[in-house]
TIKE-201786 format. One line per 2 residues: their letters; for each residue x, y, z of N, C-alpha, C. Coordinates in pm, 1 decimal, decimal comma. Atoms other than C-alpha are relative to their C-alpha. Layout:
BEGIN
a> X Y Z X Y Z X Y Z; ... $
//
This chain:
BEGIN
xx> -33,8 43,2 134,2 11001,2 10138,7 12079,7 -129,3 -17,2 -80,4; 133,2 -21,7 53,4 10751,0 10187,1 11830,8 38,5 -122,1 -146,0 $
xx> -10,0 114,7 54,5 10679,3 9835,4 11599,1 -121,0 50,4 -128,2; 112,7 -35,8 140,5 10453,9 9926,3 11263,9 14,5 -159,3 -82,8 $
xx> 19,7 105,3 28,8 10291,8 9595,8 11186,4 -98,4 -55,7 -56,7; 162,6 78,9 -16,9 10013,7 9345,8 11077,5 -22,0 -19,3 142,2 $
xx> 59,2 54,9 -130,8 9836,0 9318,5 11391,2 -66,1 -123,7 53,3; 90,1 169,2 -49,4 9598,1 9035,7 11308,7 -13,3 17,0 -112,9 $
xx> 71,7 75,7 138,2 9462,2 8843,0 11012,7 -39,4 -149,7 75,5; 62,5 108,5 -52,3 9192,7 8596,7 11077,0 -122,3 3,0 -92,9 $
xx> 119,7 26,4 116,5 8892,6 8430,1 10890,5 -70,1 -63,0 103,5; 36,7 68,5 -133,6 8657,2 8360,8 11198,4 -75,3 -99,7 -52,4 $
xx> 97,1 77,6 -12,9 8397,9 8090,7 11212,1 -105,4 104,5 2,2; 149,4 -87,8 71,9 8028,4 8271,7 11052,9 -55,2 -21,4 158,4 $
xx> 94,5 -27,1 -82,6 7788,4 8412,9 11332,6 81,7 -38,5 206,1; -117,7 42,1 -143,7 8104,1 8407,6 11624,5 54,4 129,0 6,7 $
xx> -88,9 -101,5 -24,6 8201,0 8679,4 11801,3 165,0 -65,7 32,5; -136,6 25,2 23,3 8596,3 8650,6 11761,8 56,5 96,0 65,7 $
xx> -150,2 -124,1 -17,0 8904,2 8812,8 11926,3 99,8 -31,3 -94,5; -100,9 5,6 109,2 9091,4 8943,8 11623,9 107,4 37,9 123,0 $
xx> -116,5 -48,7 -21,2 9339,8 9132,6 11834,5 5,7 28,6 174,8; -6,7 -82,6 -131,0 9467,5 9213,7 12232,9 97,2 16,9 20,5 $
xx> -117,9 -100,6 -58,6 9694,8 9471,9 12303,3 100,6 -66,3 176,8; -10,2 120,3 -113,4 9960,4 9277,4 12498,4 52,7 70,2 109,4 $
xx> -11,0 -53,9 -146,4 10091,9 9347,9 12855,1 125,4 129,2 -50,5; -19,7 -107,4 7,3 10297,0 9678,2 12857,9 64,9 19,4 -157,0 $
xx> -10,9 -52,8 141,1 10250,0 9820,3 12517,5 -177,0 58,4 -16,9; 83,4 -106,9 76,5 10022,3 10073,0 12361,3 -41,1 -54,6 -164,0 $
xx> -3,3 5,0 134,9 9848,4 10040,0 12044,0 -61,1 80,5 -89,9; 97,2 -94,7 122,4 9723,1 10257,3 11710,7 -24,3 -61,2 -95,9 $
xx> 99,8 66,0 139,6 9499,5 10096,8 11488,5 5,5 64,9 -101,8; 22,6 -74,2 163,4 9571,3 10255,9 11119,0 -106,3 -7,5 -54,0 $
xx> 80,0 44,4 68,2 9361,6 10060,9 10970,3 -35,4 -159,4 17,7; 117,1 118,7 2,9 9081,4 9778,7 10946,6 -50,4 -47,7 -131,0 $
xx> 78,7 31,6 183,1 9015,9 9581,6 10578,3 -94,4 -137,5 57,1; 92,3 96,5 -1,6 8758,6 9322,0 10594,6 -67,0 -14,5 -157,1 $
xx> 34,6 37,8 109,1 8730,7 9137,7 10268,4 -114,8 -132,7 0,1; 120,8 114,8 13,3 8412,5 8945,3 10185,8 87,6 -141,2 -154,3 $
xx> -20,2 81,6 57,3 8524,7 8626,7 10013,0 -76,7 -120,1 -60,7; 96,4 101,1 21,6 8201,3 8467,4 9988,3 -80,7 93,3 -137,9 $
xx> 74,2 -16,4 106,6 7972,1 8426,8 9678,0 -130,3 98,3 39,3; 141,6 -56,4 -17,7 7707,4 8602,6 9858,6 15,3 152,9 72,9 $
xx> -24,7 -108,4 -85,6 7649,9 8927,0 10058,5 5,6 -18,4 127,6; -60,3 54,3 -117,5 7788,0 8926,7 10368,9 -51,1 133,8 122,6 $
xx> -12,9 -173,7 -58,7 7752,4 9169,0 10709,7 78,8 -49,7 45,9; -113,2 41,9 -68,8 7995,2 9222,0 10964,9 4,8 66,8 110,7 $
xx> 36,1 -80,8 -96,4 8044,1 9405,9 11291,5 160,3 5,0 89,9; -114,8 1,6 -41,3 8364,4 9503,7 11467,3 -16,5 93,8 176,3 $
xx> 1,1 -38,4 -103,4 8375,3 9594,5 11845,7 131,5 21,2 66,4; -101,7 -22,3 -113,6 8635,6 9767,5 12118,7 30,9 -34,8 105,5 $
xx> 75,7 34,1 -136,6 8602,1 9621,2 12420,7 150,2 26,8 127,1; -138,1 -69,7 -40,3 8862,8 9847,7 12674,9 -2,0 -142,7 142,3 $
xx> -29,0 64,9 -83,6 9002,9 9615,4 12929,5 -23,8 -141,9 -36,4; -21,2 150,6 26,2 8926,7 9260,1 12746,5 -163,2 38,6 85,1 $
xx> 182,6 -17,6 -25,2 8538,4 9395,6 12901,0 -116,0 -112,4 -78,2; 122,7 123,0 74,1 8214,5 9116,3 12820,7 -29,3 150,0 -99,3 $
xx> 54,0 -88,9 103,5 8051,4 9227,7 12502,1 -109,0 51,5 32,7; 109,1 -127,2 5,6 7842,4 9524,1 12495,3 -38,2 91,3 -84,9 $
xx> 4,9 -59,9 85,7 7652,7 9758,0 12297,1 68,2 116,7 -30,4; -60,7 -135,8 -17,7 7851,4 10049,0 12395,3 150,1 -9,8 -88,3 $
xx> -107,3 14,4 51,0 8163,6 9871,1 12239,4 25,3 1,2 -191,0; -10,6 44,2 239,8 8047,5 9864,0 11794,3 57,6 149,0 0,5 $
xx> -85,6 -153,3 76,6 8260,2 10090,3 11604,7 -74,9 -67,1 -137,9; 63,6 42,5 124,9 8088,5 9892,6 11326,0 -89,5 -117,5 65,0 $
xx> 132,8 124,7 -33,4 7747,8 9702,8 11352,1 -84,7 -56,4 -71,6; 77,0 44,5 123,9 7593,2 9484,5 11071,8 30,4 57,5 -103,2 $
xx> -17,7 -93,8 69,0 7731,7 9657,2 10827,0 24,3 -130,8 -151,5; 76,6 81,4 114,1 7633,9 9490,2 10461,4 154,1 24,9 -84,5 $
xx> -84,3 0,7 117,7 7900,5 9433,3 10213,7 -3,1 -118,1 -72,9; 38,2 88,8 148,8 7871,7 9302,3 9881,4 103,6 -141,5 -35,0 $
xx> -58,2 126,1 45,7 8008,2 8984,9 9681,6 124,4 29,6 -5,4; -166,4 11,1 31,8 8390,8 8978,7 9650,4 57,7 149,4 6,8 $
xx> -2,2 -138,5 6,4 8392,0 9362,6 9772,8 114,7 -55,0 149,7; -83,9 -35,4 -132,6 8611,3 9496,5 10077,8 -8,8 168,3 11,9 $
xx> 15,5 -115,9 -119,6 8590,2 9749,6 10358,4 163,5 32,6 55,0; -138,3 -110,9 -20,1 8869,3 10024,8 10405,5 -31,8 54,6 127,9 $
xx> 45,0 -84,3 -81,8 8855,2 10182,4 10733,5 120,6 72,9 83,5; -85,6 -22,5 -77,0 9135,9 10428,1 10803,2 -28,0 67,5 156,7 $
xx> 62,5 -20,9 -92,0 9069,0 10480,4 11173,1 83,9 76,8 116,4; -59,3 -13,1 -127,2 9360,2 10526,3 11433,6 -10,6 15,4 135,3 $
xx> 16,7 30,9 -171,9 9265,9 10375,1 11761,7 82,0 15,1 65,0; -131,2 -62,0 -119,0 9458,8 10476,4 12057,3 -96,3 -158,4 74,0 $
xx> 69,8 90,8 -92,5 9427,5 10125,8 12251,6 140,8 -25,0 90,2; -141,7 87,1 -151,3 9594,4 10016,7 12624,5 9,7 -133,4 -2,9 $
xx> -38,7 90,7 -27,9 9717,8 9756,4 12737,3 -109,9 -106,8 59,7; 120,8 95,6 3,4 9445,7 9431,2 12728,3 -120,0 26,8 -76,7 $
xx> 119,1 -11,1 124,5 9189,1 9621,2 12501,6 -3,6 -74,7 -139,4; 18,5 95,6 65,9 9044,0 9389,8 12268,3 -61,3 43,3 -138,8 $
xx> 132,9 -32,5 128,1 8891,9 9439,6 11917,6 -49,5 -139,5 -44,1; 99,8 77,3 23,3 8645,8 9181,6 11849,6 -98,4 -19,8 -149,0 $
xx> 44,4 24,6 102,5 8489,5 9057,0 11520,6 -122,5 -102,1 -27,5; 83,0 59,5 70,7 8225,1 8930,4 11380,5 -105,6 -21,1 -158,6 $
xx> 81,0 -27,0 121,3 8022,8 8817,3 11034,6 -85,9 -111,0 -63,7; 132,6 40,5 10,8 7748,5 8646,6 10903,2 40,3 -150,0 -117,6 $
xx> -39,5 95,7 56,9 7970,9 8435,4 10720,0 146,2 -57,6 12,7; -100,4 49,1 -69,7 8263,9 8196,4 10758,0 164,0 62,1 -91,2 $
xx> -107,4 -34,8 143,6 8436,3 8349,7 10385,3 30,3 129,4 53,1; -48,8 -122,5 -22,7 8526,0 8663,2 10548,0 135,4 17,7 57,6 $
xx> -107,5 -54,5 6,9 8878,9 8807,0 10597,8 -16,5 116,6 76,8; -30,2 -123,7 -69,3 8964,7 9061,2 10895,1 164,8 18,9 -1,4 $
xx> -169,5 -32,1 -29,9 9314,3 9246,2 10870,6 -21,0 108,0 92,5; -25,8 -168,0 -81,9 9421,0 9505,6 11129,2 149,6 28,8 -7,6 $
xx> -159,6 -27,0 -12,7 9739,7 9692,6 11080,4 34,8 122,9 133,7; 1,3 -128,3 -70,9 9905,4 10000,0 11332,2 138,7 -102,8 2,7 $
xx> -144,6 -49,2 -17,8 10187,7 10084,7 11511,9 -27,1 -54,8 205,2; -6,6 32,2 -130,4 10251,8 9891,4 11870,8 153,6 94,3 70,7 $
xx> -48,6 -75,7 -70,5 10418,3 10092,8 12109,3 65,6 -22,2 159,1; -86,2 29,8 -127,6 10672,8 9949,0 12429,5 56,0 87,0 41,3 $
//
């Protein structure tokens, strides 16, 4: 059965790697898309990681790494991840005013 959803929305705590999202026990997932809205007065970065199996963080896992965005701007990223079952996407940003959405299509 295929579920087309918000996946996550979260506003982490600044300079914290975060688990926005984990693909739960038997189900498949496709990441559409990734927005990350800066909500702070200032410029912000941000960094978004894969990590297959719920894996410790590593460099091998950035799909995005420091990546600079402006005052009251936002990041589009249509992407479509193919993720299994316990793969994690992971967040982080340099500030606490930031906004991660992930949408797709979960798959039982």
């Amino acid at each position: 059965m295929d579920t087309i959803c918000v996946l996550a929305q979260d506003n982490p705590t600044a300079d914290t790697l975060t688990t926005l999202y984990t693909v739960p026990a038997s189900t498949s997932t496709v990441v559409s898309s990734i927005i990350v809205c800066n909500l702070d007065v200032v410029s912000i970065n941000f960094s978004i990681s894969v990590a297959v199996g719920g894996a410790s963080d590593a460099p091998a896992q950035y799909i995005y790494y420091q990546v600079a965005l402006d005052v009251n701007d936002t990041f589009i990223a249509t992407v479509g991840l193919s993720l299994a079952t316990t793969d994690v996407i992971r967040v982080w940003s340099s500030s606490s005013n930031v906004a991660f959405n992930i949408f797709g299509d979960q798959i039982t």
